[in-house]
N, CA, C and O atoms as a Tripos MOL2 file, in Angstrom:
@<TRIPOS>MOLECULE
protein
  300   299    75     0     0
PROTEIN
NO_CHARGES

@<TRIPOS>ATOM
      1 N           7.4420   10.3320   13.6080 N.3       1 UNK1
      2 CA          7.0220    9.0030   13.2280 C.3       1 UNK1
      3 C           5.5310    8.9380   12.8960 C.2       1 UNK1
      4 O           5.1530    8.0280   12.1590 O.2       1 UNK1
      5 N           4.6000    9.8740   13.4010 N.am      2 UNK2
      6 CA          3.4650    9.9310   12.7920 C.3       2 UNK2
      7 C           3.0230   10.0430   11.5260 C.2       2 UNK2
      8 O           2.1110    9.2610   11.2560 O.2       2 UNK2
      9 N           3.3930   10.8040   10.6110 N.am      3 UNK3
     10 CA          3.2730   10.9180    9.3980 C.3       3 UNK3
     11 C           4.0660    9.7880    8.6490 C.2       3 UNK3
     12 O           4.0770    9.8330    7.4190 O.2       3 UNK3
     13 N           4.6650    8.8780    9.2340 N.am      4 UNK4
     14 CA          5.4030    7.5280    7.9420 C.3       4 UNK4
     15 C           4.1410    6.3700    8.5290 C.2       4 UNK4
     16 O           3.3560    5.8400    7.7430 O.2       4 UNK4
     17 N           4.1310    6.2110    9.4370 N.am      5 UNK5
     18 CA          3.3360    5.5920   10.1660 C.3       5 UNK5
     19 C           1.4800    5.2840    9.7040 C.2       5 UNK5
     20 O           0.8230    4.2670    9.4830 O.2       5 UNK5
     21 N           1.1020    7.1300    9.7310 N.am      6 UNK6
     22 CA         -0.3750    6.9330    8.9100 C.3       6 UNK6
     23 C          -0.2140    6.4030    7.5820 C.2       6 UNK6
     24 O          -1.0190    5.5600    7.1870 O.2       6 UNK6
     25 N           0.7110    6.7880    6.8560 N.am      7 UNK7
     26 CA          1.1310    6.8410    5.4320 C.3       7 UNK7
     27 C           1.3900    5.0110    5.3110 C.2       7 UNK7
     28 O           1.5330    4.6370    4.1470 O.2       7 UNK7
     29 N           1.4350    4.2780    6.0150 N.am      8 UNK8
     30 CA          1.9360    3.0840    5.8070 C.3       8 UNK8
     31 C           0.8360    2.1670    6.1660 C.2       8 UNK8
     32 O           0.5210    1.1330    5.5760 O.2       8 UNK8
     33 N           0.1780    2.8050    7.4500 N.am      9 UNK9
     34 CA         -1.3470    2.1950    7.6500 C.3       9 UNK9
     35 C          -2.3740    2.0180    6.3370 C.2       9 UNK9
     36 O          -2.8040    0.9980    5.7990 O.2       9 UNK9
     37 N          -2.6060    3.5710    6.0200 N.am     10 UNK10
     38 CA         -3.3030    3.9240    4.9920 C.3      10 UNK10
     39 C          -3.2990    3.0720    3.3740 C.2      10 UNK10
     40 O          -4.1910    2.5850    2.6790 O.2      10 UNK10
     41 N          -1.9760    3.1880    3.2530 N.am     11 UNK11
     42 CA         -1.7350    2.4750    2.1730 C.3      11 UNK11
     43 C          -1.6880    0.8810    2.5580 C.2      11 UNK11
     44 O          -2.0720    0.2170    1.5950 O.2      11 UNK11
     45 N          -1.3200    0.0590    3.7140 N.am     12 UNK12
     46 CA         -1.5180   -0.4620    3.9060 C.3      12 UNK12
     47 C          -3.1180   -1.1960    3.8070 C.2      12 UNK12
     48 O          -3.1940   -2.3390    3.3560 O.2      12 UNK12
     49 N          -4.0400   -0.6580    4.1360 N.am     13 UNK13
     50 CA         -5.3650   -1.2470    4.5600 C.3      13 UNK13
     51 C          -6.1720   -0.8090    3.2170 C.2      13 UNK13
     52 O          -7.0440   -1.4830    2.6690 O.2      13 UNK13
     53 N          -5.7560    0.2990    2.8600 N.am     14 UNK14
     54 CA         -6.6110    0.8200    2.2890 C.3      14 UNK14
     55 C          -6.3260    0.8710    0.4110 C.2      14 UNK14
     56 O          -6.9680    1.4010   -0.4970 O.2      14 UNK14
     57 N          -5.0440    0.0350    0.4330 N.am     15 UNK15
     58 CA         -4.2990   -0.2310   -0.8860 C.3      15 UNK15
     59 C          -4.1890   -1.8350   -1.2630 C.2      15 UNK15
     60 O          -4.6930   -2.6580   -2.0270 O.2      15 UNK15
     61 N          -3.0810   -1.7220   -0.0990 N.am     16 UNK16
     62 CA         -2.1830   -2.8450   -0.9680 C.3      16 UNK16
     63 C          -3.4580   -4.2680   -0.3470 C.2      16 UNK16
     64 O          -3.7920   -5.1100   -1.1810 O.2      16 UNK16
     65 N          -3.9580   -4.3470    0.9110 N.am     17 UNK17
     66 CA         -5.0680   -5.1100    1.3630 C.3      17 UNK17
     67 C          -5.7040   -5.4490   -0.3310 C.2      17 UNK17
     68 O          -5.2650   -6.2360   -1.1700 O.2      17 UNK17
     69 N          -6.7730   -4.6030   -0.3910 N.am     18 UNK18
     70 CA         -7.8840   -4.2480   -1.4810 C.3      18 UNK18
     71 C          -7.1420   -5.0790   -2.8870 C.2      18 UNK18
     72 O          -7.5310   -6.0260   -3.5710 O.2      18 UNK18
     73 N          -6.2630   -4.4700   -2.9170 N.am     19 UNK19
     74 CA         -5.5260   -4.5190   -4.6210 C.3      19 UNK19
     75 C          -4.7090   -5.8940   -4.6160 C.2      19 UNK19
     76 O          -4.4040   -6.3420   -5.7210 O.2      19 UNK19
     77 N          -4.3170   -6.6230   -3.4470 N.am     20 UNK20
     78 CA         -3.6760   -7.7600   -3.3360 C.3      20 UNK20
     79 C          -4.6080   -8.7740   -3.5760 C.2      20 UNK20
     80 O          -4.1940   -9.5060   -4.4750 O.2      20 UNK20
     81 N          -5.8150   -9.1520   -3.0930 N.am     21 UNK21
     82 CA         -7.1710   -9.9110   -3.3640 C.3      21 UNK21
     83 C          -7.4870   -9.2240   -4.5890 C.2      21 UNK21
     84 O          -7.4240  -10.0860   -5.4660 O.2      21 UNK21
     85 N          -7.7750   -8.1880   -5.0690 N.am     22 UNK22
     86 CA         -8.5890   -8.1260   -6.6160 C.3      22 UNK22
     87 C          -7.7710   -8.8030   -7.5220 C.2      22 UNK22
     88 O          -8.2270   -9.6220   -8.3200 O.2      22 UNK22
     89 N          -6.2320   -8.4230   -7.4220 N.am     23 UNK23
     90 CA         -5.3900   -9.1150   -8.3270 C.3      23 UNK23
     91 C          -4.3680  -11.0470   -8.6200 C.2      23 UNK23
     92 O          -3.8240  -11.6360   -9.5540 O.2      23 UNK23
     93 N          -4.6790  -11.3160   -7.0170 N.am     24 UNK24
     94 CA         -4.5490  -13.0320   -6.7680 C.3      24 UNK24
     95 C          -5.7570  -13.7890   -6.9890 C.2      24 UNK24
     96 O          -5.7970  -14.8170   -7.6640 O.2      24 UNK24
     97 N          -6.6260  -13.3210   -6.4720 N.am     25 UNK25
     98 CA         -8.1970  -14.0730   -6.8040 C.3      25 UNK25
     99 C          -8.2020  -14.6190   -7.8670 C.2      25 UNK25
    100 O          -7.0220  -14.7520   -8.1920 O.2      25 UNK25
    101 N          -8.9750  -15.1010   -8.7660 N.am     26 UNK26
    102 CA        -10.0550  -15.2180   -9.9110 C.3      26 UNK26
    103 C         -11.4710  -15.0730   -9.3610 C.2      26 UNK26
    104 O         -11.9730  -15.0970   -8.2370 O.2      26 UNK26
    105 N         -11.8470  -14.9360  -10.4280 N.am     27 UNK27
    106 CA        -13.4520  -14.6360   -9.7410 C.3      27 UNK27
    107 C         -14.1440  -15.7060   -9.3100 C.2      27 UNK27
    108 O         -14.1120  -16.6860  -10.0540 O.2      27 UNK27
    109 N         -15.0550  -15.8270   -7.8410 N.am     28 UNK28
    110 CA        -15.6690  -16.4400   -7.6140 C.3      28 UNK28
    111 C         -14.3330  -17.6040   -5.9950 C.2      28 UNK28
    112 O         -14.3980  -18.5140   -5.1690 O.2      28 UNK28
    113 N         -13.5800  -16.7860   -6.4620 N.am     29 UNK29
    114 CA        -12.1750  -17.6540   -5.3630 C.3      29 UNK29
    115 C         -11.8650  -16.5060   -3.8730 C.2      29 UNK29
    116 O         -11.1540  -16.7310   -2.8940 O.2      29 UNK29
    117 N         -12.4770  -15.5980   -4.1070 N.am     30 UNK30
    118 CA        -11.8920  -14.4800   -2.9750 C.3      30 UNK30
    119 C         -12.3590  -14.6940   -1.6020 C.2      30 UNK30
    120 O         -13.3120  -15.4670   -1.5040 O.2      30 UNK30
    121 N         -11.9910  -14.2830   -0.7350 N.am     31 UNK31
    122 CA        -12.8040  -13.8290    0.8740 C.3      31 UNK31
    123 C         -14.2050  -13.2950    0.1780 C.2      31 UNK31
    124 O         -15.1810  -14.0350    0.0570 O.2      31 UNK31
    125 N         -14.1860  -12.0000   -0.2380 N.am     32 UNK32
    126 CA        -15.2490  -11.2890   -0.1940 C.3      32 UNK32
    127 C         -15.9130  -11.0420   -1.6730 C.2      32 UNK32
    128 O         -15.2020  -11.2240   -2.6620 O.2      32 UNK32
    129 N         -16.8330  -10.7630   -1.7740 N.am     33 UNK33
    130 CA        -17.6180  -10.3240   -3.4430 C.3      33 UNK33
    131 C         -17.8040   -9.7630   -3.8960 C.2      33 UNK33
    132 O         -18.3380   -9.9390   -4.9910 O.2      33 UNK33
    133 N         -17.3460   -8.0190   -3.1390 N.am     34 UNK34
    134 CA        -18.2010   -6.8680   -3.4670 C.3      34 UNK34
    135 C         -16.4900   -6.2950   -4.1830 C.2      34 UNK34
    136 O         -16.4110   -5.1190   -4.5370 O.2      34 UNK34
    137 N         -15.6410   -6.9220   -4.2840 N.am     35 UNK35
    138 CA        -14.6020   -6.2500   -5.2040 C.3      35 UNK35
    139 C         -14.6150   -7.4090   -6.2060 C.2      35 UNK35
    140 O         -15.1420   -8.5080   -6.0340 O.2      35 UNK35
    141 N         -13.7420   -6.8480   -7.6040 N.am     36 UNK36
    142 CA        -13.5080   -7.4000   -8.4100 C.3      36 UNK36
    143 C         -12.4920   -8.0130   -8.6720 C.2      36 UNK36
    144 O         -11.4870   -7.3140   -8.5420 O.2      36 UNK36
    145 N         -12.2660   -9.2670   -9.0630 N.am     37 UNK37
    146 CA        -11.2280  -10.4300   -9.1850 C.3      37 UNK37
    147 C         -11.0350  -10.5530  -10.2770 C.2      37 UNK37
    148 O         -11.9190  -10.6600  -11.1280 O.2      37 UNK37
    149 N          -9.7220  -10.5630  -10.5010 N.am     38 UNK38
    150 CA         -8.5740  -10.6190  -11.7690 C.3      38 UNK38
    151 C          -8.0690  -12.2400  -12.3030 C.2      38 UNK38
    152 O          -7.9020  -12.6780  -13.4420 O.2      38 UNK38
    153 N          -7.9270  -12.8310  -11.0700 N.am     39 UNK39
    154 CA         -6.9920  -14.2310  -10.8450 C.3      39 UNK39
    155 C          -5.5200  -14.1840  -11.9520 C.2      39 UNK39
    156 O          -5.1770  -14.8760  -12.9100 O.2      39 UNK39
    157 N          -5.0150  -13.1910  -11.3590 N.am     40 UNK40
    158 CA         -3.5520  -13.3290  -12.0600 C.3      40 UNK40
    159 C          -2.5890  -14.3280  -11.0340 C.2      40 UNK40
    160 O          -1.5300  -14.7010  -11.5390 O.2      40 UNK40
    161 N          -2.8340  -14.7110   -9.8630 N.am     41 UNK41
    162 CA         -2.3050  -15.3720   -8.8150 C.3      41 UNK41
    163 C          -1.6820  -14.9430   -8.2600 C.2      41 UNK41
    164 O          -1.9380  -13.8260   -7.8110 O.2      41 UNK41
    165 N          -0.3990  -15.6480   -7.9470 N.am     42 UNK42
    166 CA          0.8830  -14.8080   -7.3240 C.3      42 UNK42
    167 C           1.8310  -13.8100   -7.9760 C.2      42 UNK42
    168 O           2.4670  -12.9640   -7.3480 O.2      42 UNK42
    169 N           1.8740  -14.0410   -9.6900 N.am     43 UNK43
    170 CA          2.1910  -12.6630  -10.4470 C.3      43 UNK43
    171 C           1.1960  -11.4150   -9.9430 C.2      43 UNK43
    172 O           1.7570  -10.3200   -9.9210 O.2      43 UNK43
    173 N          -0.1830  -11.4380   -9.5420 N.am     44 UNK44
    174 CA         -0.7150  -10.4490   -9.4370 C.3      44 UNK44
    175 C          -0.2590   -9.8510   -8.4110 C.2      44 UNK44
    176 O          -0.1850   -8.6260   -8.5050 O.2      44 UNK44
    177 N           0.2180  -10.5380   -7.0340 N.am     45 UNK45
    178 CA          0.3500  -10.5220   -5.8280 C.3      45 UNK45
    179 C           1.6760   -9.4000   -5.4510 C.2      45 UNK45
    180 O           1.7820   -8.4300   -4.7010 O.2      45 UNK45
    181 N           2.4700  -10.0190   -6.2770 N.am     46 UNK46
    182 CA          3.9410   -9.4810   -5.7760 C.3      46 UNK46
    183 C           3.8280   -8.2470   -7.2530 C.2      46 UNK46
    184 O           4.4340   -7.1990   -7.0330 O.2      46 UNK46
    185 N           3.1790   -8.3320   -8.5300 N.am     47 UNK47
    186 CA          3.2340   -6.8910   -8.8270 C.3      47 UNK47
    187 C           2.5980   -5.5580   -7.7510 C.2      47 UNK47
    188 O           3.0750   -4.4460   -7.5260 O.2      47 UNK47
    189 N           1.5650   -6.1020   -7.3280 N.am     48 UNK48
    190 CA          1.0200   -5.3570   -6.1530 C.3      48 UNK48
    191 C           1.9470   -4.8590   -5.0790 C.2      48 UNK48
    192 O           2.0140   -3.7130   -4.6340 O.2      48 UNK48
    193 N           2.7010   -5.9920   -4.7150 N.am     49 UNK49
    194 CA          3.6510   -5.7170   -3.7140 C.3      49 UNK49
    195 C           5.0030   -4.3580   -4.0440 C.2      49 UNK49
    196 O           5.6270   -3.5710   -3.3340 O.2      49 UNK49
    197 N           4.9530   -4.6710   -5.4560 N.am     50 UNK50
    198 CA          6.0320   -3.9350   -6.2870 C.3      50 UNK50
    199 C           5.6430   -2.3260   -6.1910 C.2      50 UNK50
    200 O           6.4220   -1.4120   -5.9170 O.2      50 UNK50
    201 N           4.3550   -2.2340   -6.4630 N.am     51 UNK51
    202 CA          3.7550   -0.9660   -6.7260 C.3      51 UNK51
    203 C           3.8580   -0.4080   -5.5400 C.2      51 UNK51
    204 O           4.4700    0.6560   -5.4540 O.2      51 UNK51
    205 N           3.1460   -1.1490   -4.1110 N.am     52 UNK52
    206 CA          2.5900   -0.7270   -3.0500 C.3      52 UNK52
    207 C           4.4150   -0.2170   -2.4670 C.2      52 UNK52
    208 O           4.6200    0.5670   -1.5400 O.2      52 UNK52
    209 N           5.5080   -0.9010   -3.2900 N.am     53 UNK53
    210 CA          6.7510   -0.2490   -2.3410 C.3      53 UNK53
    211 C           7.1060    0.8570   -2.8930 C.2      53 UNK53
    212 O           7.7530    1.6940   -2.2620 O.2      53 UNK53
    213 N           6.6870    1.0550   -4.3290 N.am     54 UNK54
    214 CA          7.3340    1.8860   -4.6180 C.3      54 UNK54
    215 C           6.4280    3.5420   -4.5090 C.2      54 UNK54
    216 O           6.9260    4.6490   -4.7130 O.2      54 UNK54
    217 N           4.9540    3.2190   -4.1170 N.am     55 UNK55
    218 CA          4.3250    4.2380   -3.6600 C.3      55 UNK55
    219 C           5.0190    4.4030   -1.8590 C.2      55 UNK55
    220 O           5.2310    5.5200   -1.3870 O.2      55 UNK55
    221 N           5.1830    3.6080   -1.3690 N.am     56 UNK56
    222 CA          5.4050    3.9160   -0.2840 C.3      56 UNK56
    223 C           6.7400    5.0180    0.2920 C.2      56 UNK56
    224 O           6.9870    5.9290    1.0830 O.2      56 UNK56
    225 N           7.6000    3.7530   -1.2530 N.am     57 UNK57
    226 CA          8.7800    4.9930   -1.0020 C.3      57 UNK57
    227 C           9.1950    6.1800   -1.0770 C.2      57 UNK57
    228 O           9.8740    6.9080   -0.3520 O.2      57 UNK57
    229 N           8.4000    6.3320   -2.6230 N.am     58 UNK58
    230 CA          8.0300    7.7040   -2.8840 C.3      58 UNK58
    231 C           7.3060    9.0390   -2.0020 C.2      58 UNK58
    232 O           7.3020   10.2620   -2.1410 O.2      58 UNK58
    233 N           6.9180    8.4070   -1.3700 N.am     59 UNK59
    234 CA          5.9500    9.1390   -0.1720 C.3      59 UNK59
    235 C           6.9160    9.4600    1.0710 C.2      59 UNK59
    236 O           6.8750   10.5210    1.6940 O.2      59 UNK59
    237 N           7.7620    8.4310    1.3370 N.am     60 UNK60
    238 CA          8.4190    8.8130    2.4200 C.3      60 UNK60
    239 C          10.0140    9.4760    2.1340 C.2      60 UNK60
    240 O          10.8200   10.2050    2.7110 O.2      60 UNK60
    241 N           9.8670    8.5940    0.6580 N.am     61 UNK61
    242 CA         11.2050    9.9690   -0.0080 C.3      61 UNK61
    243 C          10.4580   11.4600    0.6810 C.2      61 UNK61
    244 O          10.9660   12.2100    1.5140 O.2      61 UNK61
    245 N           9.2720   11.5640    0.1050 N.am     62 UNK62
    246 CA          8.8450   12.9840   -0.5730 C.3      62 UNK62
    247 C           8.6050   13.7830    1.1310 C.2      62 UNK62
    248 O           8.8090   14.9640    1.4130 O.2      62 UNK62
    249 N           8.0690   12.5610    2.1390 N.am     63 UNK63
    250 CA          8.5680   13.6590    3.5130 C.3      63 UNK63
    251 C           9.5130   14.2490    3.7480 C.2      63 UNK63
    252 O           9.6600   15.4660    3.8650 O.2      63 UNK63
    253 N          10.9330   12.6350    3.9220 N.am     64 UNK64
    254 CA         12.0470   13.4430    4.0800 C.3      64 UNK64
    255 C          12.5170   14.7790    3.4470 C.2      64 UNK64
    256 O          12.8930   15.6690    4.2100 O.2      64 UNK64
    257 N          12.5220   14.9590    2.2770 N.am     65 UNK65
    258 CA         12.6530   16.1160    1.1680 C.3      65 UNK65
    259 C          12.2870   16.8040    1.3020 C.2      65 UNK65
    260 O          12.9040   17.7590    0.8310 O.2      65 UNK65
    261 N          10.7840   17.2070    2.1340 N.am     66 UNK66
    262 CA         10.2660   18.5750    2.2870 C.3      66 UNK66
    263 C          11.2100   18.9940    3.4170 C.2      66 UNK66
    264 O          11.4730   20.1960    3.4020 O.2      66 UNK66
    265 N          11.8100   18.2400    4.4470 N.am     67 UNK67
    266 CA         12.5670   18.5060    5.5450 C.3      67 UNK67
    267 C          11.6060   19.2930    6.7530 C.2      67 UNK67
    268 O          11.9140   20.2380    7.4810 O.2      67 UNK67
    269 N          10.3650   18.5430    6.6670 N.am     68 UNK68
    270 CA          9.3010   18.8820    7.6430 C.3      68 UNK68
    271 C           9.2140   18.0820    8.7830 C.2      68 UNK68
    272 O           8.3550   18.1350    9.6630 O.2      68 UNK68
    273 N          10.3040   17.2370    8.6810 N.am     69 UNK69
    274 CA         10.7630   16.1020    9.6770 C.3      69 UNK69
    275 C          11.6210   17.0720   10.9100 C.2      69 UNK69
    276 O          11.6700   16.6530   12.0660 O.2      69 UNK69
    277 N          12.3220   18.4870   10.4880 N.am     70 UNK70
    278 CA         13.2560   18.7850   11.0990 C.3      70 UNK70
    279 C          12.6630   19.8120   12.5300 C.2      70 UNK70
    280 O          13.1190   20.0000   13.6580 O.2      70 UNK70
    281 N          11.2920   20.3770   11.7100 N.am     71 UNK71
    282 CA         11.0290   21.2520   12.7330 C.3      71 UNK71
    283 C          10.2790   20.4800   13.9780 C.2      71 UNK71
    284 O           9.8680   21.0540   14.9870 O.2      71 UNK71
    285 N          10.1830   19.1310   13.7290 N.am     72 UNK72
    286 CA          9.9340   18.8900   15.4620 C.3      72 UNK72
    287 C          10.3590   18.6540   16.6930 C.2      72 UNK72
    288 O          11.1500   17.7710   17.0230 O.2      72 UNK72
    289 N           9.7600   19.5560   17.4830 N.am     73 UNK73
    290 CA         10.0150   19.7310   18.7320 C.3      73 UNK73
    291 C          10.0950   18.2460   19.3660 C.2      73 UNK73
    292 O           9.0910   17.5470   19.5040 O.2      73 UNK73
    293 N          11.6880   17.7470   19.8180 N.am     74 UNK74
    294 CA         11.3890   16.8830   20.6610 C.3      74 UNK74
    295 C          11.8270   16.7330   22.3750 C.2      74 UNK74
    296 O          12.9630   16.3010   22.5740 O.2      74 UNK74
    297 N          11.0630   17.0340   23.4760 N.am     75 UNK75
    298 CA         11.3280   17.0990   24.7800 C.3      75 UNK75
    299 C          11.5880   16.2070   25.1520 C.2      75 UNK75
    300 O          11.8660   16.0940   26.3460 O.2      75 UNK75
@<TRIPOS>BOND
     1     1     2 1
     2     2     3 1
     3     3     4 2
     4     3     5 am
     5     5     6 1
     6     6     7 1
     7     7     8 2
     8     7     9 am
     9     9    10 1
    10    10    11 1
    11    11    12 2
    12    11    13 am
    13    13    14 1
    14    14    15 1
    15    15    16 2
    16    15    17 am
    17    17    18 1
    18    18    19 1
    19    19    20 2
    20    19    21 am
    21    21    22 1
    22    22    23 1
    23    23    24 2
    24    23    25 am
    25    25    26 1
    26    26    27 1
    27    27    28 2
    28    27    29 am
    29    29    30 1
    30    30    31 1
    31    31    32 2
    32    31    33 am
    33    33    34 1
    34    34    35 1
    35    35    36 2
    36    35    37 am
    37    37    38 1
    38    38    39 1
    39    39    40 2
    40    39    41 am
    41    41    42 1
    42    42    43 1
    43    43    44 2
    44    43    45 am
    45    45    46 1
    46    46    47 1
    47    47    48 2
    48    47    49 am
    49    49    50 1
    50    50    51 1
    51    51    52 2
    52    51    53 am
    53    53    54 1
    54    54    55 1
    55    55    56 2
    56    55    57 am
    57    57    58 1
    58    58    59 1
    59    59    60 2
    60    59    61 am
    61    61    62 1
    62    62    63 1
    63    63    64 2
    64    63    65 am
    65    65    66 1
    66    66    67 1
    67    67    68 2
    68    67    69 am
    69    69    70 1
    70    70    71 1
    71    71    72 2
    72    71    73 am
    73    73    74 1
    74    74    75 1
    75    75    76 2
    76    75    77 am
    77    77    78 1
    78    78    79 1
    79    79    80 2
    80    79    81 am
    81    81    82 1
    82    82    83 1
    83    83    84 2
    84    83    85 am
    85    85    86 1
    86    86    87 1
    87    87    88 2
    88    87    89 am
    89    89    90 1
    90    90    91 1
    91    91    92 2
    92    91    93 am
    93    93    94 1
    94    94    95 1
    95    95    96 2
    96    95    97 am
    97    97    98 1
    98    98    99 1
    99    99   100 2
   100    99   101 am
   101   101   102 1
   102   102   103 1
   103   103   104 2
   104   103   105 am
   105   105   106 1
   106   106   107 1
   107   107   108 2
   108   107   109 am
   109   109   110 1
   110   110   111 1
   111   111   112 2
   112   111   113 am
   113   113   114 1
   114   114   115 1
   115   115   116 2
   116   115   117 am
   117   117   118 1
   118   118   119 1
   119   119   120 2
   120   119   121 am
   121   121   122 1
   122   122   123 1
   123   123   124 2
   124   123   125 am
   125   125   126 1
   126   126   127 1
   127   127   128 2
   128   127   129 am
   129   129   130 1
   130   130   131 1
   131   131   132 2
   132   131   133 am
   133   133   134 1
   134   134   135 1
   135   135   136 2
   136   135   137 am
   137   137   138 1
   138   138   139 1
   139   139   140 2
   140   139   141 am
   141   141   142 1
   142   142   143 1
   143   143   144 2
   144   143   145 am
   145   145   146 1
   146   146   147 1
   147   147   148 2
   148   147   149 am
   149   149   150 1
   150   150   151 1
   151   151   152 2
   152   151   153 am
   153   153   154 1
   154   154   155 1
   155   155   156 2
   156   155   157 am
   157   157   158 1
   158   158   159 1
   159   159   160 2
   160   159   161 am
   161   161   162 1
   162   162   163 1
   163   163   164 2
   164   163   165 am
   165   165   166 1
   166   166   167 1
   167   167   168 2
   168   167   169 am
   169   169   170 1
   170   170   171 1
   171   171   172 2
   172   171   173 am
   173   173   174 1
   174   174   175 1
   175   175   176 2
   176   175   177 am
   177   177   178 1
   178   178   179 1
   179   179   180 2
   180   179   181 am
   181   181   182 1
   182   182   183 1
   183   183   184 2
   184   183   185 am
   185   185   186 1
   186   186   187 1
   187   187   188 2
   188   187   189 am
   189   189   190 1
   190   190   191 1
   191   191   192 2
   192   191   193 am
   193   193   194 1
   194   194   195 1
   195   195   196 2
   196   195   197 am
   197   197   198 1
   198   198   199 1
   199   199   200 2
   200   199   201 am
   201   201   202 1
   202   202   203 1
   203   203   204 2
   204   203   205 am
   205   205   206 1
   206   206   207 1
   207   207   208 2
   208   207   209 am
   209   209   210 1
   210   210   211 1
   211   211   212 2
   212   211   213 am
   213   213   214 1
   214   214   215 1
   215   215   216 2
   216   215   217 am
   217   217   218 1
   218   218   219 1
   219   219   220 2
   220   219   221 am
   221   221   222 1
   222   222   223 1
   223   223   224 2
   224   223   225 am
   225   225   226 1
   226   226   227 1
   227   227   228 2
   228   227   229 am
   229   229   230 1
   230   230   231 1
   231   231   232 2
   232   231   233 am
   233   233   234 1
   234   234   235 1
   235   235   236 2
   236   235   237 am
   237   237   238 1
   238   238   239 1
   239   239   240 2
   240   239   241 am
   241   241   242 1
   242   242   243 1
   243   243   244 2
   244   243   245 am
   245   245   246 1
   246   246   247 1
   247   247   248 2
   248   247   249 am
   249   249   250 1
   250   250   251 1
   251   251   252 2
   252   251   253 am
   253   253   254 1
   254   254   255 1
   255   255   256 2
   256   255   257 am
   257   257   258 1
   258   258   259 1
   259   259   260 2
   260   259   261 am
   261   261   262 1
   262   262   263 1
   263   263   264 2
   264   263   265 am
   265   265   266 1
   266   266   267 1
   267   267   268 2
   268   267   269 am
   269   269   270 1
   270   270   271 1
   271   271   272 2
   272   271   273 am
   273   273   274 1
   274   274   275 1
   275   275   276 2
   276   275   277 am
   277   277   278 1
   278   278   279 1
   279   279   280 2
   280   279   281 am
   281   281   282 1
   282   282   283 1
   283   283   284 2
   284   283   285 am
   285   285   286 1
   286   286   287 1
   287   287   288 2
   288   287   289 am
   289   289   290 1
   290   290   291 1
   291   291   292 2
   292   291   293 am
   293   293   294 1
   294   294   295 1
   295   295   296 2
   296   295   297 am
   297   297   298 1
   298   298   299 1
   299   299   300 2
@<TRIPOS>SUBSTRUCTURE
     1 UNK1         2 RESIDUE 1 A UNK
     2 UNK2         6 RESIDUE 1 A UNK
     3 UNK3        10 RESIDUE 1 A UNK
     4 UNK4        14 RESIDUE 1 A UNK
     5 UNK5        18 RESIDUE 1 A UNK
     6 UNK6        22 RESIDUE 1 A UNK
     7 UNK7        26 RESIDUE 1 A UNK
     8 UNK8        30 RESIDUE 1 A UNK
     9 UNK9        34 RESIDUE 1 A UNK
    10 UNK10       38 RESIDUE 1 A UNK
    11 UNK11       42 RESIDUE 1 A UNK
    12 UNK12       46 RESIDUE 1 A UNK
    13 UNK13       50 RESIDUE 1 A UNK
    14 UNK14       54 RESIDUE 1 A UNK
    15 UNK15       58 RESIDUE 1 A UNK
    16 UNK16       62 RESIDUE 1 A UNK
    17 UNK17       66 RESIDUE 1 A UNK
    18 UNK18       70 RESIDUE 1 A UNK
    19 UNK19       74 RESIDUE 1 A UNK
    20 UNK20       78 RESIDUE 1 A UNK
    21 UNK21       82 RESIDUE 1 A UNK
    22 UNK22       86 RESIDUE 1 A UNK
    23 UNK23       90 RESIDUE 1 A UNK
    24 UNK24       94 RESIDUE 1 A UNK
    25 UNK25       98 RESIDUE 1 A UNK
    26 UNK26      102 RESIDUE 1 A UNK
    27 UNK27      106 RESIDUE 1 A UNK
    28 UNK28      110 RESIDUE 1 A UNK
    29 UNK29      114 RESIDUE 1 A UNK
    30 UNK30      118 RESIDUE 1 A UNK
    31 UNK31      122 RESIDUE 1 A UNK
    32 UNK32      126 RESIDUE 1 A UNK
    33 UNK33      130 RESIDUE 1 A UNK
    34 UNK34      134 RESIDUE 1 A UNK
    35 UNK35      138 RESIDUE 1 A UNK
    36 UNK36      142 RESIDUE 1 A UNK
    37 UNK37      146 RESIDUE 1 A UNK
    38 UNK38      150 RESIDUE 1 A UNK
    39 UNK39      154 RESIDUE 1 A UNK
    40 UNK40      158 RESIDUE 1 A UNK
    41 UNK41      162 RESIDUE 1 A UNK
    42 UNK42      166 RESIDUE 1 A UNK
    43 UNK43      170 RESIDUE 1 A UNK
    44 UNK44      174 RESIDUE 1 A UNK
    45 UNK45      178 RESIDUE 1 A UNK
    46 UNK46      182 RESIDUE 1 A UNK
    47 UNK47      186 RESIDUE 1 A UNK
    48 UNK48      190 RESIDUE 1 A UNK
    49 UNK49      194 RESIDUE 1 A UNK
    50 UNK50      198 RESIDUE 1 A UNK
    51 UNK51      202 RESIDUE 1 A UNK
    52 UNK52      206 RESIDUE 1 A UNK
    53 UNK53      210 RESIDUE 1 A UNK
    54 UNK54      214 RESIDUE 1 A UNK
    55 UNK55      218 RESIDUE 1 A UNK
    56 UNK56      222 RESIDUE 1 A UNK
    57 UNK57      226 RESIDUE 1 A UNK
    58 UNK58      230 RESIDUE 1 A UNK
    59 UNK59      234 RESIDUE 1 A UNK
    60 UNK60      238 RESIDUE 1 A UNK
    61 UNK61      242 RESIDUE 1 A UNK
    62 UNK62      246 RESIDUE 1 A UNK
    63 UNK63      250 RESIDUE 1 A UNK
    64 UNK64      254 RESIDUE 1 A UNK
    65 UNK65      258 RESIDUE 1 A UNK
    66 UNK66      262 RESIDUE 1 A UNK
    67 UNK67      266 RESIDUE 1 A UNK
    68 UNK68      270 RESIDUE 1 A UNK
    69 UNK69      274 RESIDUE 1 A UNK
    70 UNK70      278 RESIDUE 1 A UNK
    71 UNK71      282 RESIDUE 1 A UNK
    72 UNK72      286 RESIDUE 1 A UNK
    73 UNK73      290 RESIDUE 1 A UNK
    74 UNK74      294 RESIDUE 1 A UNK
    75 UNK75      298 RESIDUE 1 A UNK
């Protein structure tokens, strides 16, 4: 569970966070200033959402598939 877990944080905070405000905003409407604002609104929002699942899935497809899930030891 560690590796779906970082992978979901990561992209979590460090993606879909970031890219969800650059793309709902307009400029001058955000929390913060030091990123850039799009103001596509809630189309921006849920394309974000779209992307951020389908990176996610892909990623946790691409664990299962290596089958690096199998060699752990569990006591």
């Amino acid at each position: 569970m560690r590796v779906p877990t970082l992978a979901i944080i990561f992209l979590s905070w460090f993606g879909f966070v970031p890219f969800t405000h650059m793309f709902t905003f307009a400029p001058g409407q955000g929390w913060v200033d030091f990123l850039p604002q799009y103001g596509y609104g809630a189309i921006g929002g849920w394309a974000v959402a779209l992307v951020y699942c389908c990176i996610l899935g892909s990623l946790l497809w691409l664990r299962w598939r290596s089958g690096a899930w199998r060699k752990i030891n569990l006591r």
